[in-house]
KEZAVO-597056 format. One record per atom (N, C-alpha, C, O, CB): residue in one letter; z, x, y. Coordinates in steps of 0.05 Angstrom, whole numbers, padded with zeros to 5 digits, m for minus. Glycine has a CB too. Example, Ala and Ser with C-alpha at 12.3 -4.5 7.8 and 13.67 -1.06 7.14 Angstrom:
BEGIN
A,00156,00264,m00114
A,00156,00246,m00090
A,00156,00264,m00066
A,00169,00285,m00066
A,00181,00226,m00089
S,00142,00257,m00045
S,00143,00273,m00021
S,00157,00258,00001
S,00161,00268,00023
S,00114,00282,m00012
This chain:
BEGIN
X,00826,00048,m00061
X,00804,00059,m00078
X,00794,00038,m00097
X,00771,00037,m00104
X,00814,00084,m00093
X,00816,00018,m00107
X,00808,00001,m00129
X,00785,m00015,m00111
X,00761,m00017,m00117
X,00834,m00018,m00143
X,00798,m00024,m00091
X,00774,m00046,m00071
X,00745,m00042,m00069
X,00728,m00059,m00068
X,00779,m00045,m00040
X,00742,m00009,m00067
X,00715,00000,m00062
X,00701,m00010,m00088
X,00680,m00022,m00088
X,00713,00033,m00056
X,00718,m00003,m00113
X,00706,m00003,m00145
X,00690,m00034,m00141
X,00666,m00036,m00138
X,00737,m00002,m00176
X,00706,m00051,m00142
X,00705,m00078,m00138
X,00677,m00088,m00120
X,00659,m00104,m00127
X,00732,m00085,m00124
X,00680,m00075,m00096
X,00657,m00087,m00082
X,00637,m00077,m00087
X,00617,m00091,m00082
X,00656,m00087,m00058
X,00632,m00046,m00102
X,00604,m00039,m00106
X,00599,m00048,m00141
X,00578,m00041,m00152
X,00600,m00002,m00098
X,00618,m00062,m00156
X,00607,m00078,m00180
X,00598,m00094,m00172
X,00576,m00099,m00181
X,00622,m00088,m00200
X,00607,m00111,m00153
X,00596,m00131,m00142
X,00563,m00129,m00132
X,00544,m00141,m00143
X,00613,m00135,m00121
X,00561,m00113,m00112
X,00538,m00093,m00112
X,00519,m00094,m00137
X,00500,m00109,m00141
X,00550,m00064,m00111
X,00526,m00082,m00148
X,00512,m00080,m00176
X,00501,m00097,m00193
X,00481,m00094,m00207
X,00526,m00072,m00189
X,00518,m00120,m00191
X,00511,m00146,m00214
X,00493,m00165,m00191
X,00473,m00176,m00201
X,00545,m00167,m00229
X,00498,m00167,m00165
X,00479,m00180,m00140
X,00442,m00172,m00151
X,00423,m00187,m00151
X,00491,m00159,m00101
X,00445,m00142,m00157
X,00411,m00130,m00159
X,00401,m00139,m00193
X,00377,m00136,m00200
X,00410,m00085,m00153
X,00418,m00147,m00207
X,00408,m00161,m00230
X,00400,m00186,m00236
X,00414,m00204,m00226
X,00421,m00159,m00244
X,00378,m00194,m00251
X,00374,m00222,m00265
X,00390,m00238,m00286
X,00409,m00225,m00294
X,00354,m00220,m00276
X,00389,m00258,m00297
X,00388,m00256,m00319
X,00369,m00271,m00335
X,00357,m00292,m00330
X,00408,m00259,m00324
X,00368,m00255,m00361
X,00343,m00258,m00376
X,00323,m00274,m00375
X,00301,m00266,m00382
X,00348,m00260,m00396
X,00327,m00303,m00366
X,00303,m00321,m00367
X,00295,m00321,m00346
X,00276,m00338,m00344
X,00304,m00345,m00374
X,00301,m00307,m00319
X,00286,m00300,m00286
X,00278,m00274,m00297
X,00254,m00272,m00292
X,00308,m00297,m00252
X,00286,m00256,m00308
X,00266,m00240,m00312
X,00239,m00235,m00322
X,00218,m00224,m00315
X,00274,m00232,m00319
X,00249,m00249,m00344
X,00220,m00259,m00371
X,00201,m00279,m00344
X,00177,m00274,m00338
X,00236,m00293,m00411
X,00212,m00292,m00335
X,00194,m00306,m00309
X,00178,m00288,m00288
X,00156,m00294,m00278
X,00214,m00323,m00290
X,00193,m00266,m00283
X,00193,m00245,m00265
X,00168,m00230,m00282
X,00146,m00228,m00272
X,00223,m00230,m00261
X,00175,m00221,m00306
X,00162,m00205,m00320
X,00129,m00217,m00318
X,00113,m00205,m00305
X,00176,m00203,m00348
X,00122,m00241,m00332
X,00108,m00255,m00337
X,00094,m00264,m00315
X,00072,m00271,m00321
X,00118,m00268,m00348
X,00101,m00267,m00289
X,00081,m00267,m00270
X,00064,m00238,m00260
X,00043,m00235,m00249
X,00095,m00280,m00248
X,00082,m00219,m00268
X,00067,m00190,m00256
X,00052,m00188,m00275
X,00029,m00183,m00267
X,00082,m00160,m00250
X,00053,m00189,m00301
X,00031,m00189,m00323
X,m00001,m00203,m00312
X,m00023,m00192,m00314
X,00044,m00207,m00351
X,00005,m00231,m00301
X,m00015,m00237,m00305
X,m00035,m00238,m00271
X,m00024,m00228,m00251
X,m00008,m00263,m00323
X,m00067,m00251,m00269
X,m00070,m00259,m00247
X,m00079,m00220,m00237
X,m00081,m00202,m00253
X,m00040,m00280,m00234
X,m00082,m00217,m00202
X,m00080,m00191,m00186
X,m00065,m00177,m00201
X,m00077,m00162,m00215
X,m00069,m00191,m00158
X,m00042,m00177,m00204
X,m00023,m00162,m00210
X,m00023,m00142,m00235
X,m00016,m00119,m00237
X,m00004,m00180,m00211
X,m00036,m00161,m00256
X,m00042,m00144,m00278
X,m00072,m00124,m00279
X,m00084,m00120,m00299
X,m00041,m00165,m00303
X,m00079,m00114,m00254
X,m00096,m00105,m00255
X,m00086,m00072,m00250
X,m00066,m00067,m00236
X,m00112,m00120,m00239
X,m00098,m00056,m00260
X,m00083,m00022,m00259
X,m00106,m00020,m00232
X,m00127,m00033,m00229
X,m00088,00009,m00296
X,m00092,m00001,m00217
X,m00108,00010,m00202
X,m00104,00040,m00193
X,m00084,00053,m00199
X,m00108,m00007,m00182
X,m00123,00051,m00179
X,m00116,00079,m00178
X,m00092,00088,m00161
X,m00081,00070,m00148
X,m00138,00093,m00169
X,m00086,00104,m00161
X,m00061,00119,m00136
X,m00080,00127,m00113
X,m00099,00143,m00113
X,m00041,00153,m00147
X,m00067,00110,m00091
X,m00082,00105,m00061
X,m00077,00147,m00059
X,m00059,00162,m00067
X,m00057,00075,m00027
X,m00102,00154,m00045
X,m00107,00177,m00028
X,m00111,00173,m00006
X,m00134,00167,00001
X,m00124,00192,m00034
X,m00089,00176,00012
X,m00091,00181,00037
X,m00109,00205,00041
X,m00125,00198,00058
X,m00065,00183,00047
X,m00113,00224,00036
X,m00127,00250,00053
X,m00163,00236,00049
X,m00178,00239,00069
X,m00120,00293,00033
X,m00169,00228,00033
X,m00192,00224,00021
X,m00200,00194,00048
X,m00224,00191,00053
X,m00188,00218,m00020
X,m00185,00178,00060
X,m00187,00160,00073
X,m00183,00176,00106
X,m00192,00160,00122
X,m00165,00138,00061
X,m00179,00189,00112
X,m00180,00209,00130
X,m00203,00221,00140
X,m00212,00222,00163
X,m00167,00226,00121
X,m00209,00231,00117
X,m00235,00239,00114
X,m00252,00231,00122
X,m00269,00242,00136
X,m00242,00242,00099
X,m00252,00204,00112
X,m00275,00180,00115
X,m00282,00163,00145
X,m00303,00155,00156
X,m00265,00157,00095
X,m00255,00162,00151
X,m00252,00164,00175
X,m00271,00173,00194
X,m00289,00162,00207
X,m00234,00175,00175
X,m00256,00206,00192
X,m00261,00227,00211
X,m00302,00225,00212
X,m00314,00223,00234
X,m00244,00262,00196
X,m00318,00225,00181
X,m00338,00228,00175
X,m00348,00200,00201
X,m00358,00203,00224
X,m00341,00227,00142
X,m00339,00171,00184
X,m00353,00152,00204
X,m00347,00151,00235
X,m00367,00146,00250
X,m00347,00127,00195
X,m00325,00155,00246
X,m00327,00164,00281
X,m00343,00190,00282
X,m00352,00190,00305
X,m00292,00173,00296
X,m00353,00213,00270
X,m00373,00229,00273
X,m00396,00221,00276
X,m00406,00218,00299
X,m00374,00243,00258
X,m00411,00214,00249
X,m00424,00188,00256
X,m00435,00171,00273
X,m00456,00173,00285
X,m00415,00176,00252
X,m00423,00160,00274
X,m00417,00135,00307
X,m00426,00156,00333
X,m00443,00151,00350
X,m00371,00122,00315
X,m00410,00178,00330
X,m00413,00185,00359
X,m00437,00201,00358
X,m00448,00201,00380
X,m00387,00200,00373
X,m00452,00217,00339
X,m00482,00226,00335
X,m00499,00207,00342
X,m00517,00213,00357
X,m00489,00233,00307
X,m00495,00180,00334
X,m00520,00158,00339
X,m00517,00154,00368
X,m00535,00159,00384
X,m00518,00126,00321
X,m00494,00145,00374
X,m00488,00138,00405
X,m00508,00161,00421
X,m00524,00156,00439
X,m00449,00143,00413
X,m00501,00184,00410
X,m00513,00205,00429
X,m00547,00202,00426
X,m00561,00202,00445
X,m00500,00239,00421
X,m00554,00200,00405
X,m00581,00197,00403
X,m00592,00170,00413
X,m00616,00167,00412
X,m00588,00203,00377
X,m00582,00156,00418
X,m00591,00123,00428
X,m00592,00128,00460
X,m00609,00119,00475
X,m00562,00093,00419
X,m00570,00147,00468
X,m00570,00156,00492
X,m00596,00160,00508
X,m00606,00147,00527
X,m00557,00178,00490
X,m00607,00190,00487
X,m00617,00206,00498
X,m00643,00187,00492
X,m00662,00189,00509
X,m00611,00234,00490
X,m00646,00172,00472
X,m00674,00156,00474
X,m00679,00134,00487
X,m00701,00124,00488
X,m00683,00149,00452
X,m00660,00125,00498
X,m00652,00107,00519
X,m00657,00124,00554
X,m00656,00116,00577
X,m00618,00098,00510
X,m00659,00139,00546
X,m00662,00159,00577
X,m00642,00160,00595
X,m00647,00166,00618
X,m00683,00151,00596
X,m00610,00153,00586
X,m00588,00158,00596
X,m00587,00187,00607
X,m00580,00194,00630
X,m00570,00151,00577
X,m00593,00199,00589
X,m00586,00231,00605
X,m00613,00249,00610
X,m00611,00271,00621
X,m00565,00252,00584
């Protein structure tokens, strides 16, 4: 049981910095792309958009068709 303790401290201190890679760490997400907020992606709303432009597409297709004298 002690062994397990051991390897998951180990574990533990592996997923940490220390302080001056962080402040480095920190300090690049601040600045540049990164420091820019952006909204929370919506998938359903991109779906949508989707669905709208292949509708779209396939209305004109049909009308290029029919003025084309395909059918």
């Amino acid at each position: 049981m002690s062994e397990h303790n051991v390897q998951r401290g180990e574990a533990d201190d592996q997923g940490r910095l220390y302080p001056e890679d962080q402040a480095k760490v920190d300090a690049f997400v601040s600045r540049g792309v990164n420091s820019v907020e952006r909204k929370p992606f919506k998938p359903l709303r991109l779906v949508i958009l989707l669905i709208a432009v292949v509708t779209g597409f396939s209305l004109l297709s049909q009308v290029i068709a029919r003025w084309a004298g395909v059918y």
